[in-house]
C-alpha positions as CSV (number, residue, x, y, z in Angstrom):
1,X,-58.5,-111.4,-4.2
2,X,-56.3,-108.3,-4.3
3,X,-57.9,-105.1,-2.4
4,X,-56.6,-102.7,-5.1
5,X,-58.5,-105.2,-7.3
6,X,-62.2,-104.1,-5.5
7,X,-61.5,-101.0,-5.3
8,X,-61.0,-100.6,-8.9
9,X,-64.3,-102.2,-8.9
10,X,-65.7,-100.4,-7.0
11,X,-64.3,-96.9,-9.0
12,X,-65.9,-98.6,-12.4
13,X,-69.2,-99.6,-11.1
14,X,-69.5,-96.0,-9.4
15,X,-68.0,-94.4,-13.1
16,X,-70.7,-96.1,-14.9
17,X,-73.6,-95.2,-12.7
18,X,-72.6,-91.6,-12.9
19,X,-72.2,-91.7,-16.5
20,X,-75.8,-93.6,-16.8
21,X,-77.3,-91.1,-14.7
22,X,-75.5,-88.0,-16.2
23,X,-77.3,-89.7,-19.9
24,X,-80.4,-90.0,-18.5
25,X,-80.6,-86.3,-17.0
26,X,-79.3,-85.0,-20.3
27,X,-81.3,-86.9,-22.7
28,X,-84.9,-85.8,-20.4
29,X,-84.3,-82.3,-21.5
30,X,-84.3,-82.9,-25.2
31,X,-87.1,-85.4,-24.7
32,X,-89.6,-85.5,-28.2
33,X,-86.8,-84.1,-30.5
34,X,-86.2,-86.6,-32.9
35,X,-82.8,-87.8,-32.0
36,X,-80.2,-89.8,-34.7
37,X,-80.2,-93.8,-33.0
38,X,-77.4,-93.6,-30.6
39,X,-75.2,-96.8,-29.5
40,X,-74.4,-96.5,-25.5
41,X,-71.8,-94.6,-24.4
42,X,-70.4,-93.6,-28.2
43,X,-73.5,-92.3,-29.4
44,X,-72.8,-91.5,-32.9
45,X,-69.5,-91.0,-32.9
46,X,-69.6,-94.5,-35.1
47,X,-71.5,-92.5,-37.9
48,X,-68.9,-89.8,-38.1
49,X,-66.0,-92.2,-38.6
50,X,-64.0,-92.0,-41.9
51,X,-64.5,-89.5,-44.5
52,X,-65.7,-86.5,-45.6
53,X,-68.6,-88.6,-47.7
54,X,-69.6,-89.9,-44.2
55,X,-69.9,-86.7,-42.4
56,X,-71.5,-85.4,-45.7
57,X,-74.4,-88.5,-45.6
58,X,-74.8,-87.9,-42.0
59,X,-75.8,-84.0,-42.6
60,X,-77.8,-84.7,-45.7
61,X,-79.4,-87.2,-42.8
62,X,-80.0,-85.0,-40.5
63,X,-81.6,-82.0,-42.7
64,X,-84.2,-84.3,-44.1
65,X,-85.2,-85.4,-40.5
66,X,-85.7,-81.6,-40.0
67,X,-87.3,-80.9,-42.5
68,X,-89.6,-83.5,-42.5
69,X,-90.9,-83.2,-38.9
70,X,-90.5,-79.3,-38.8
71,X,-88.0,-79.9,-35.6
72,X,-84.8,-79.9,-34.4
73,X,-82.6,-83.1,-34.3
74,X,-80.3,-84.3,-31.4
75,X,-77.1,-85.7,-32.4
76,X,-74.3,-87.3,-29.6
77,X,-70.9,-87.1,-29.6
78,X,-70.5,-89.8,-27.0
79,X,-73.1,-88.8,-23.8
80,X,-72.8,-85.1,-25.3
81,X,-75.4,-84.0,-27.1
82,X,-75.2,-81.4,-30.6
83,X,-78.7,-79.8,-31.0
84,X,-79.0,-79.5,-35.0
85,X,-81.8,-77.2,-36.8
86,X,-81.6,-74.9,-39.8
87,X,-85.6,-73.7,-38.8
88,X,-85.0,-69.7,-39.7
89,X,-86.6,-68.3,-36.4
90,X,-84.2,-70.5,-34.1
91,X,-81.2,-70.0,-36.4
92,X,-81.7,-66.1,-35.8
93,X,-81.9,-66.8,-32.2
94,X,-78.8,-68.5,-31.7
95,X,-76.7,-66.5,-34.4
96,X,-77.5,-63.6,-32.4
97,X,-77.7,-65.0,-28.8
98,X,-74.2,-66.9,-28.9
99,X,-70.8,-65.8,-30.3
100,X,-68.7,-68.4,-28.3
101,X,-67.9,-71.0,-31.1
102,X,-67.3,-74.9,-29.2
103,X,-64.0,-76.9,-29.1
104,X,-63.8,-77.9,-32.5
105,X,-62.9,-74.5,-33.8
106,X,-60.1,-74.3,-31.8
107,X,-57.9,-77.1,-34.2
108,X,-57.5,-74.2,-36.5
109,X,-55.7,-72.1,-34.5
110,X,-52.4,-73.5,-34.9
111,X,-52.8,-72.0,-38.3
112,X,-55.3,-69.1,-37.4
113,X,-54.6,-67.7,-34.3
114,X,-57.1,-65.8,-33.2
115,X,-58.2,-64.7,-36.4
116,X,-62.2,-63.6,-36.7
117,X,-63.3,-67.4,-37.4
118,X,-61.7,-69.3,-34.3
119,X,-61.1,-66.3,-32.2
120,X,-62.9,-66.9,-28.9
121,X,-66.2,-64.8,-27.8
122,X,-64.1,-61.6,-25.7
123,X,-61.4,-61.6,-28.5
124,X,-64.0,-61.4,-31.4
125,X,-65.9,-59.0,-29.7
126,X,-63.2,-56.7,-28.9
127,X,-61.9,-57.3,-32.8
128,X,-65.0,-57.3,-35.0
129,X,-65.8,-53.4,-34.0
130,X,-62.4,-52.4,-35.8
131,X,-62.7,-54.9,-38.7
132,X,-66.2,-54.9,-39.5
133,X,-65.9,-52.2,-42.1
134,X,-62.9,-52.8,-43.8
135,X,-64.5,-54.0,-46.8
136,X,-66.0,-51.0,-48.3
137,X,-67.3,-50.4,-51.5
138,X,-64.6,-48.4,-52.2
139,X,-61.7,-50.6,-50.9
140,X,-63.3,-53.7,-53.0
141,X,-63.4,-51.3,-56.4
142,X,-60.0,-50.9,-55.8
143,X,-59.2,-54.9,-55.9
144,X,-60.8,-55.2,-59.7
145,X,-57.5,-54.8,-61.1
146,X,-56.6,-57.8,-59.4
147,X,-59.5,-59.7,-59.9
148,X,-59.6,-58.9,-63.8
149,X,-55.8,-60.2,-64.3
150,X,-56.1,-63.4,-61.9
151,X,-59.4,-64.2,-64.4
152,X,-57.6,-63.1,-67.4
153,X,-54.9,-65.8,-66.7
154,X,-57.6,-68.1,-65.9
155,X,-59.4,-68.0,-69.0
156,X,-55.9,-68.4,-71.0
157,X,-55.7,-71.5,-68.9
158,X,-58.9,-72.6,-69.9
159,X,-58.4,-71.9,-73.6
160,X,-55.8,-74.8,-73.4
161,X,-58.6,-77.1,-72.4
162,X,-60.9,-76.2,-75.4
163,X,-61.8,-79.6,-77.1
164,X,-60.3,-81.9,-74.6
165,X,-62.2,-84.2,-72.4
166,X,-64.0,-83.8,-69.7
167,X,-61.4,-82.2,-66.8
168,X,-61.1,-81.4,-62.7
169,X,-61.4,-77.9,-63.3
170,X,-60.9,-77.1,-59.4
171,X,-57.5,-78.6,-58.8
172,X,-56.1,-77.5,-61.9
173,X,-57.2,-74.1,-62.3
174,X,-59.8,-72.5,-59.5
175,X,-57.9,-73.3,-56.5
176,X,-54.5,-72.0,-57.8
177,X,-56.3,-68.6,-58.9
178,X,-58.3,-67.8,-56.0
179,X,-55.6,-68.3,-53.9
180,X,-53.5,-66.5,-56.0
181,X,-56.3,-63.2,-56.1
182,X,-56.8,-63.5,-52.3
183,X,-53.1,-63.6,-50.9
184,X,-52.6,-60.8,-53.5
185,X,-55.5,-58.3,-51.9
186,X,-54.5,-59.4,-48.7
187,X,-50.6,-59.4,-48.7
188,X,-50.8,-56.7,-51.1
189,X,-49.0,-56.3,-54.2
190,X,-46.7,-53.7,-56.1
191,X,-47.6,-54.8,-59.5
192,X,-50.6,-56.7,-60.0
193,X,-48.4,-59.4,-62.3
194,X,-46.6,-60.2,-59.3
195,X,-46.9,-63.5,-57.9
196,X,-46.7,-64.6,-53.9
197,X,-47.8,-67.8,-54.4
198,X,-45.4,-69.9,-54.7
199,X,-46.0,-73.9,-55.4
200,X,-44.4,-74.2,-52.0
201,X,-46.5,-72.1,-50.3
202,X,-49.8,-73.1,-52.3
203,X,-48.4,-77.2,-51.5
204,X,-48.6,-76.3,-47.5
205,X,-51.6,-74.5,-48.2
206,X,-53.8,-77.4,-49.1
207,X,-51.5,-79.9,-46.6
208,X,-52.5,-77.6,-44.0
209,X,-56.4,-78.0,-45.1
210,X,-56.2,-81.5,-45.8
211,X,-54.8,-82.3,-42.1
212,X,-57.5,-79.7,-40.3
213,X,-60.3,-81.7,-42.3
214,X,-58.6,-85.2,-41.1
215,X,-58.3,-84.7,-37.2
216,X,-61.9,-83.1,-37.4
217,X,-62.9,-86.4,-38.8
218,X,-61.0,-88.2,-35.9
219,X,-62.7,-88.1,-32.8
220,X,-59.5,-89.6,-31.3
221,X,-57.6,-86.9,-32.4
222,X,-59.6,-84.7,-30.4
223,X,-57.8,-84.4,-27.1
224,X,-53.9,-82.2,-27.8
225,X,-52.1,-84.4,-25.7
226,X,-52.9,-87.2,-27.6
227,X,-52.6,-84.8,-31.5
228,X,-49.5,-83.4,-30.1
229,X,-48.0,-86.6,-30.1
230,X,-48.7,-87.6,-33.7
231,X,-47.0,-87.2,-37.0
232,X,-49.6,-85.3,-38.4
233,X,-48.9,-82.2,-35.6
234,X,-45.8,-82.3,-36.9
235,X,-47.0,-82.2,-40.4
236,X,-49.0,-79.3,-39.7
237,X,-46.6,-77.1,-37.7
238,X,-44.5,-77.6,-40.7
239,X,-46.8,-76.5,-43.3
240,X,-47.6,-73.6,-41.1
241,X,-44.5,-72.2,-40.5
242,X,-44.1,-71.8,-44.3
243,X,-47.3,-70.1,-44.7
244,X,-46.5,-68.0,-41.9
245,X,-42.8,-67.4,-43.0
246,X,-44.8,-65.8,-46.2
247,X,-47.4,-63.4,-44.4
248,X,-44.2,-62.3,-42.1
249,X,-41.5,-61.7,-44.7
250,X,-44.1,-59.3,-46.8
251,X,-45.4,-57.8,-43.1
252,X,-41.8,-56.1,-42.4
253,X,-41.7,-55.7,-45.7
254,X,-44.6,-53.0,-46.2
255,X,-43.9,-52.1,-42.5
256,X,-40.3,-50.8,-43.8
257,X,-42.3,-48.9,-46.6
258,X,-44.7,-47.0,-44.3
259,X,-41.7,-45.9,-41.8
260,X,-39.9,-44.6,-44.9
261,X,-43.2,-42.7,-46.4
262,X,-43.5,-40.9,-43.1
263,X,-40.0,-39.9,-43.0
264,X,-40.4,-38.7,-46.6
265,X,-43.3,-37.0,-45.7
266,X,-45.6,-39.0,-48.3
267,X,-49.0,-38.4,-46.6
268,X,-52.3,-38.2,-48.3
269,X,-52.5,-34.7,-48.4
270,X,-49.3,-35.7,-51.6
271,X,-52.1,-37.3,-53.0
272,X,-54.6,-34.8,-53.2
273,X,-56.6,-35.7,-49.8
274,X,-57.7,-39.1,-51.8
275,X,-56.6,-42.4,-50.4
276,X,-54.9,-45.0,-53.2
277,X,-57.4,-46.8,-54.9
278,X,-55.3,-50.3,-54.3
279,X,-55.3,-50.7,-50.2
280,X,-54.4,-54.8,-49.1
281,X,-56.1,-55.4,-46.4
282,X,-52.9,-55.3,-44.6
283,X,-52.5,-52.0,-45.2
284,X,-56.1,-51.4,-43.5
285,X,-55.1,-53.5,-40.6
286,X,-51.5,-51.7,-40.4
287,X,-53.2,-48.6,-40.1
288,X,-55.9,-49.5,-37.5
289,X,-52.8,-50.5,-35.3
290,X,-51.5,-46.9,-35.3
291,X,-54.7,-46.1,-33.4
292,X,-55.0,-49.1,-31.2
293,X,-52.1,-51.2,-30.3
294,X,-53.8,-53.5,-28.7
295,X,-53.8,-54.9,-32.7
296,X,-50.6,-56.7,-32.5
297,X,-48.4,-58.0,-35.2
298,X,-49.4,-61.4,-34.4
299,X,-53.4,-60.5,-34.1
300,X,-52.8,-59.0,-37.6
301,X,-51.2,-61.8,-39.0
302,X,-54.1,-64.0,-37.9
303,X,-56.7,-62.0,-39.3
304,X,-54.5,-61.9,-43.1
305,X,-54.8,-65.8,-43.0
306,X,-58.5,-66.1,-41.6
307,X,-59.2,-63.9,-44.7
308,X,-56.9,-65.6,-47.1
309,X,-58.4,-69.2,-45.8
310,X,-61.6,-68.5,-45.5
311,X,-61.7,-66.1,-49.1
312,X,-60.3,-68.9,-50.9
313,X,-62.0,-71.9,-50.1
314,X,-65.8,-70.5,-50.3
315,X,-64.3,-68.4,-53.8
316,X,-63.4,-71.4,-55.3
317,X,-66.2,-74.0,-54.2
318,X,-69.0,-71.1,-55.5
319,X,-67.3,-70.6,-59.0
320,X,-67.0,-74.4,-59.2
321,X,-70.6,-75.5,-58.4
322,X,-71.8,-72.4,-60.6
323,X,-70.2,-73.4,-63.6
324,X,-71.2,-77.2,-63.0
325,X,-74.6,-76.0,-62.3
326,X,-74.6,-73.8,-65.7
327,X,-72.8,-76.2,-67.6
328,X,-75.9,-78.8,-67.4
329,X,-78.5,-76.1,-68.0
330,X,-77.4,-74.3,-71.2
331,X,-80.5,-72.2,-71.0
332,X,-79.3,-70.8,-68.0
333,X,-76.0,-70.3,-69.2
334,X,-77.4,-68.4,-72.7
335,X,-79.2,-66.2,-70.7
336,X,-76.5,-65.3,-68.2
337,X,-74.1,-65.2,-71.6
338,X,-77.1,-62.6,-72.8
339,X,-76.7,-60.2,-70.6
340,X,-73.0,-59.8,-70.6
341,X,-73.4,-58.6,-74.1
342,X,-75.8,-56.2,-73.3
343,X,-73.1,-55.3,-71.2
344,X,-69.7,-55.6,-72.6
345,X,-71.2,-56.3,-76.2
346,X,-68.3,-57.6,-77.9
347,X,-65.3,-56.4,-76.2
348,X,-63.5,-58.3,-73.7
349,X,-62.2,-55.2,-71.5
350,X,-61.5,-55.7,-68.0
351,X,-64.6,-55.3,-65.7
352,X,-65.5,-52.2,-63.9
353,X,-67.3,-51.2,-60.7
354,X,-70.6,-50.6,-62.5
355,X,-70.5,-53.5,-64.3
356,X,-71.2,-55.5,-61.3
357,X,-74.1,-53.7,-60.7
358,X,-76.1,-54.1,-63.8
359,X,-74.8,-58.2,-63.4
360,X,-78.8,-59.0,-61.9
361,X,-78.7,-62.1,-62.8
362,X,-75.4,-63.1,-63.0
363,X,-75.8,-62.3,-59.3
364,X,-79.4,-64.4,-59.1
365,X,-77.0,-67.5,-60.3
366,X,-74.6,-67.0,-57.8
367,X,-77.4,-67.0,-55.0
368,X,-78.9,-69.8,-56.1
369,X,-75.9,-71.6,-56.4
370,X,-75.0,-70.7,-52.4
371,X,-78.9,-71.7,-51.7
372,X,-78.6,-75.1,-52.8
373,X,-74.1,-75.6,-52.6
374,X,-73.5,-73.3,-49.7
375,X,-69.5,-74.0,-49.4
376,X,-69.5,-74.3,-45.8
377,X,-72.8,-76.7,-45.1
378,X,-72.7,-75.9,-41.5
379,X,-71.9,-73.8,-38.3
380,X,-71.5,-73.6,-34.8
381,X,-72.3,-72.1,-31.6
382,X,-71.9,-72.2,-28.2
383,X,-74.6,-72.1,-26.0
384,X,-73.6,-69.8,-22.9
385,X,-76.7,-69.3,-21.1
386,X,-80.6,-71.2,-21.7
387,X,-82.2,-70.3,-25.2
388,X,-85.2,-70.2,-25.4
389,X,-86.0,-71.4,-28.9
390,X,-89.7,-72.2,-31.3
391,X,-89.6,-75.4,-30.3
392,X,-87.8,-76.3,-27.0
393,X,-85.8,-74.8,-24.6
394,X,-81.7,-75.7,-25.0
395,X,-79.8,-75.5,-21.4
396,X,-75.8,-73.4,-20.9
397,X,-73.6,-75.3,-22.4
398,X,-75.3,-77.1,-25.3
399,X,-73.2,-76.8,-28.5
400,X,-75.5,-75.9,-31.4
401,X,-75.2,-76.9,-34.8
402,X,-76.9,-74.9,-37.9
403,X,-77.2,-76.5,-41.3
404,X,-77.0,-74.3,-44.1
405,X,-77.5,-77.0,-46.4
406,X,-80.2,-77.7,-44.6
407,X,-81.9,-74.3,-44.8
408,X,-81.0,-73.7,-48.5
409,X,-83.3,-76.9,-49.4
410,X,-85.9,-76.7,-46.9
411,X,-89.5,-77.0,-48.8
412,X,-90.9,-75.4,-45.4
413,X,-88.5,-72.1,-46.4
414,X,-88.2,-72.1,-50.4
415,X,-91.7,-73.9,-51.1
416,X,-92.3,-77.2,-53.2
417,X,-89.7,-76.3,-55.9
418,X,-86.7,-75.8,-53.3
419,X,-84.2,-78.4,-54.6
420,X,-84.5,-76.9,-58.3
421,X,-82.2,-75.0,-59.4
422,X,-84.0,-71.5,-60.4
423,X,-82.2,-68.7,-59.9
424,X,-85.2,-66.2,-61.4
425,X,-86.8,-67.1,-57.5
426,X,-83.9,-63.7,-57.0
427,X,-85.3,-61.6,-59.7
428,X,-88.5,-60.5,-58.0
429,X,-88.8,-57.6,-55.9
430,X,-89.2,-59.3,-52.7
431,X,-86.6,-61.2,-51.9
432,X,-87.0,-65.0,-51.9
433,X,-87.5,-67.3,-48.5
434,X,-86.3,-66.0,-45.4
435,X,-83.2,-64.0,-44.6
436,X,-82.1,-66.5,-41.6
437,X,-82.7,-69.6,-44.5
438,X,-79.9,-68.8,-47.0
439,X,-76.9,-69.0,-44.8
440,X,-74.1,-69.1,-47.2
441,X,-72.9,-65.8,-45.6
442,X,-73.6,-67.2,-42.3
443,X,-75.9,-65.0,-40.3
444,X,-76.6,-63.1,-36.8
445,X,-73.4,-61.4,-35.3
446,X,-70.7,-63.6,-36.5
447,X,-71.7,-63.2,-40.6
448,X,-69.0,-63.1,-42.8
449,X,-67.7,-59.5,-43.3
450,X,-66.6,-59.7,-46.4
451,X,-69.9,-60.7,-48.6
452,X,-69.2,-57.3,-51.1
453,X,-65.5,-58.7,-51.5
454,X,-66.9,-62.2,-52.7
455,X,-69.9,-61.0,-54.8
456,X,-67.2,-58.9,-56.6
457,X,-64.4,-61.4,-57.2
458,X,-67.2,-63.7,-58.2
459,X,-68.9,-61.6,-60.9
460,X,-65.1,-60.8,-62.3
461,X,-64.6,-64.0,-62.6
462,X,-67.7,-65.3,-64.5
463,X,-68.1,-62.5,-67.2
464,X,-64.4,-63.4,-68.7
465,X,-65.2,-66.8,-68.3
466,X,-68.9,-66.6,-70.2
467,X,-68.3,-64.3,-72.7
468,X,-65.4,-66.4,-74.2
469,X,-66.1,-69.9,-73.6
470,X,-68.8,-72.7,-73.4
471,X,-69.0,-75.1,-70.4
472,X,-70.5,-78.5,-70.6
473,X,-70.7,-80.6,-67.4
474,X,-73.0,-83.9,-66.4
475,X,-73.6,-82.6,-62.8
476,X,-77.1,-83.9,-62.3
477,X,-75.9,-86.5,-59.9
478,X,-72.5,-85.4,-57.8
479,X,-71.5,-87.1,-55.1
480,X,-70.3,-84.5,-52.1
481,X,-68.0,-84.7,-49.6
482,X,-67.5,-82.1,-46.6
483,X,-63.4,-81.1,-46.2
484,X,-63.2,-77.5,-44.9
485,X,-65.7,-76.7,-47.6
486,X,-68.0,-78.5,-49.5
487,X,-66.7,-80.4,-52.3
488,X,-68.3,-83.1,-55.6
489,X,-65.8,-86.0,-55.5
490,X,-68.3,-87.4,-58.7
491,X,-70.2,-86.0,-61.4
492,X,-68.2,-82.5,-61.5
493,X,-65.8,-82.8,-64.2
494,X,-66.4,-80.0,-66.9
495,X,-65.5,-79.8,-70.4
496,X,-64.5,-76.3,-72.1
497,X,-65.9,-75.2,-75.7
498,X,-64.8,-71.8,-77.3
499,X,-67.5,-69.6,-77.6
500,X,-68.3,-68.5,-80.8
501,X,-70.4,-65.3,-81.2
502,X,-73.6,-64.7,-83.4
503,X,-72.1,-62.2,-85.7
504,X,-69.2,-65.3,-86.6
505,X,-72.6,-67.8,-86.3
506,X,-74.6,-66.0,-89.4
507,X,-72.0,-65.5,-91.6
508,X,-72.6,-65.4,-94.9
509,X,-70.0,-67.6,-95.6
510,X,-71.2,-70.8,-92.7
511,X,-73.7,-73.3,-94.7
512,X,-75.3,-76.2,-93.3
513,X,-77.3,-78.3,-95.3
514,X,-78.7,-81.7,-95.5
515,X,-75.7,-83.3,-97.0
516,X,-73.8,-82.7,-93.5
517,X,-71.3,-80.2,-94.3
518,X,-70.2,-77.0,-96.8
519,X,-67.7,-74.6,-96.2
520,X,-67.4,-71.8,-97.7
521,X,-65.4,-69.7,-96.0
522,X,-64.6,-68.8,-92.2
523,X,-66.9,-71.2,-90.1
524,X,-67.7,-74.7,-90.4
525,X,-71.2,-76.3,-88.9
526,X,-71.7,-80.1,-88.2
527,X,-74.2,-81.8,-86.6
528,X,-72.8,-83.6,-83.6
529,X,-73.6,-87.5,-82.7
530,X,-76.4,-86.2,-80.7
531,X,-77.4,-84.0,-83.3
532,X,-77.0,-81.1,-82.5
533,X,-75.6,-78.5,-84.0
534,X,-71.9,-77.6,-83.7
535,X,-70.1,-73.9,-85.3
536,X,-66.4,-74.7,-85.4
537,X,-63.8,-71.5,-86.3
538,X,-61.1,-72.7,-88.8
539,X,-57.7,-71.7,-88.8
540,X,-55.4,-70.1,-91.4
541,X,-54.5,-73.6,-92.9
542,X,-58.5,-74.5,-93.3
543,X,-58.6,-77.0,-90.6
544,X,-61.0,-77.3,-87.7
545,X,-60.1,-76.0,-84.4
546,X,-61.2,-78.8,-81.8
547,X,-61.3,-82.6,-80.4
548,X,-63.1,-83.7,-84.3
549,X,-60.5,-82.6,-86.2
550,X,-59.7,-86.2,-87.9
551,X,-63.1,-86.7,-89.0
552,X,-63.8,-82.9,-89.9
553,X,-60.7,-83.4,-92.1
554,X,-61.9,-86.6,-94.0
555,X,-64.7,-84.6,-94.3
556,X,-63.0,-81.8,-95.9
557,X,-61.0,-84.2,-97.9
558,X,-64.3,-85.9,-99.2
559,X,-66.3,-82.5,-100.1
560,X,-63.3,-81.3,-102.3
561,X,-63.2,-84.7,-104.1
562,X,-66.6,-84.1,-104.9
């Protein structure tokens, strides 16, 4: 036999006893953690193959086993392990003990840079003391008239829908729009009717999501010598040069209109010593340049995308699972209907700043919808130094994952009643749980910065929605996957109804009566096939508006007859 043959052997034999030892010392230090059944070698890289359903299952897994043994859980990526908890007191001391995120993070940053999300521990630190207050009260009032038209043009969207069946209300309407309202208070705008989305830009968009969400599915992807060779790197370089094209082209742009304000002298002492009330956080980032240059163009551009991404995938997976959410509890939906009478009675004007405040539960609904559909399910961090944690001690170098949606459902955190859906549990004076449990903001040092932004843009978004339509959804048993976000792939299609008012609902003129129907006038009221009661308006030629207009017409036909 060969020599070159026993000496690769030899190399083998020696690679597997170092790997079987380096296993052995790893797995003594997270001995008694309940651990997910590895395979040798692999560990459970097998259960994390596929889909988003898969990696959805395996953290729906993994919270229970939390949650029932009141510990943390040891995943493995091959012979390296992920320590998983979403206990409150060790989720406070890792938020704030680690800022480094681990590998993974770093995919996005062919798209990202190193914008606030994938930025590395120095660079974030450095960055987050300039950014950190950017989103002021006063900067977010100033994005209302943005919100209120991007919502205005989704309820006239939504209008279309009224009587049709059941419908994907995300990829038709909520992802268009929240993109559409983010890029504008990001980019900024001249008129609010202007559009910067356009269908090639929002197509690269989700192509650029779509392919992130696949190689973090594929741990073979993993290594960038092997990604770089690909199609899909390709793809993705693509996609990102047109999304970046965008952010550039409107970056020289309002560069160009700054240099010529100075040399016209247009400072804010023109403007009475008040700032505009509109200010893209562009503008904010331009500005904080001036003062430090060590904010580059391309730093700047990195941040503008981490918002735009981040804004409008968690905007659009809340208003989703709120309206699915409302849409199978009607008395939840009444009572959130309720109070934006009280507020706007009948008018539909645009919302204002104190509006949102007097929104409480509006605002409980939205809470409760993060608690149990928190649109990212799950963190990480970095473990640069030993933690020493409730329950065990985690070495340097352990990458540490925190569940959010296993914190918003814990029974140990939220009590008995934790997976129903209540969102009066916000309406007490003390607030519910424990802060480090409902991580929909995240939590500890890297929390998002721009919770005010979201609560606002979510609040516009709802009242237009409630106070002129009905939503009807069977979302008692979705089916989840996890892309970037959390997302149903089953149970989550909605159907629209026009809402009609009670002043139009005790007309004089609307009769019901045994026989079925009467009309008399403006309104007509039929009993459904569940029987229940529906009000339908009727237009100018006396037919009913809505999907039973051939039957309500025979109907019609048969009571004149009579």
């Amino acid at each position: 036999m060969p020599l070159w043959v026993y000496i690769v052997c030899v190399m083998l034999i020696c690679a597997c006893a170092a790997l079987w030892s380096y296993e052995r010392r790893v797995r003594s230090v997270f001995k008694g953690i309940p651990t997910l059944p590895p395979l040798p070698i692999i560990g459970n890289i097998h259960q994390v193959l596929g889909d988003g359903r898969v990696l959805f299952r395996l953290l729906k897994s993994v919270a229970e086993i939390c949650d029932t043994n009141n510990s943390p859980c040891i995943a493995w990526l091959g012979l390296y392990p992920i320590f998983i908890t979403h206990d409150p007191e060790d989720v406070k001391v890792i938020t704030n003990s680690c800022v480094e995120k681990p590998f993974l993070y770093n995919f996005g940053r062919v798209w990202l840079g190193h914008g606030l999300v994938t930025a590395p521990a120095a660079v974030w630190k450095h960055n987050i003391k300039k950014l950190s207050g950017t989103f002021t009260s006063s900067v977010v009032d100033g994005y209302l008239g943005v919100f209120n038209a991007q919502a205005e043009k989704l309820v006239a969207g939504l209008k279309t829908e009224v009587g049709k069946e059941p419908f994907d209300i995300i990829n038709k309407y909520l992802a268009y729009t929240t993109l559409e309202a983010i890029c504008q208070t990001a980019l900024g705008v001249s008129k609010i009717s202007e559009s910067i989305v356009t269908s090639e830009y929002y197509e690269a968009f989700n192509r650029c999501l779509e392919l992130l969400t696949a190689r973090g599915l594929n741990v073979f992807l993993y290594p960038d010598v092997i990604y770089r060779l690909t199609p899909a790197h390709r793809e993705i370089k693509r996609c990102v040069a047109i999304i970046h094209n965008v952010s550039e082209t409107v970056m020289k742009k309002r560069k160009l209109e700054r240099e010529e304000k100075k040399k016209r002298n247009k400072t804010k002492n023109e403007n009475n010593g008040e700032e505009p009330r509109f200010k893209a956080f562009l503008d904010i980032l331009m500005e904080l340049s001036e003062l430090d240059p060590s904010l580059t163009e391309q730093q700047i551009k990195s941040e503008v995308d981490t918002i735009i991404v981040g804004g409008q995938e968690t905007v659009a997976s809340t208003i989703l699972f709120t309206l699915l959410m409302i849409g199978c509890k009607p008395g939840i939906q009444n009572k959130m209907y309720d109070e934006m009478r009280r507020i706007f009675g009948d008018s539909k004007r645009p919302v204002r700043k104190e509006d949102l405040s007097e929104m409480k539960y509006c605002e409980a609904v939205i809470y409760e919808t993060l608690r149990l559909y928190p649109p990212v399910p799950g963190v990480m961090r970095y473990s640069d130094r030993d933690l020493q944690l409730k329950s065990c001690k985690i070495p340097k170098g352990t990458v540490c994952g925190i569940s959010g949606w296993g914190a918003g459902r814990s029974t140990r955190t939220w009590g008995p009643d934790a997976a129903l859906y209540r969102p009066e549990r916000w309406l007490s004076d003390t607030p519910p749980g424990n802060p480090a449990g409902f991580l929909a903001f995240s939590y500890g040092r890297r929390a998002c910065i721009g919770k005010k932004y979201a609560m606002a843009i979510l609040k516009t978004i709802l009242a237009h929605c409630l106070r002129e339509l009905e939503f009807v959804s069977q979302a008692d048993n979705m089916q989840m996957k996890i892309d970037i976000a959390l997302r149903p792939i089953s149970g989550h299609l909605i159907q629209v109804r026009q809402r009609i008012d009670d002043k139009m609902k005790n007309h004089p003129n609307t009769v019901l009566h045994s026989g079925g129907v009467d009309i008399r006038g403006l309104l007509l009221r039929v009993p459904d096939i569940h029987g229940v009661v529906r009000v339908l308006p009727m237009c100018g030629d006396r037919r009913p508006v809505g999907r039973h207009h051939y039957l309500l017409t025979r109907l019609l036909q048969r009571d004149r007859n009579c």
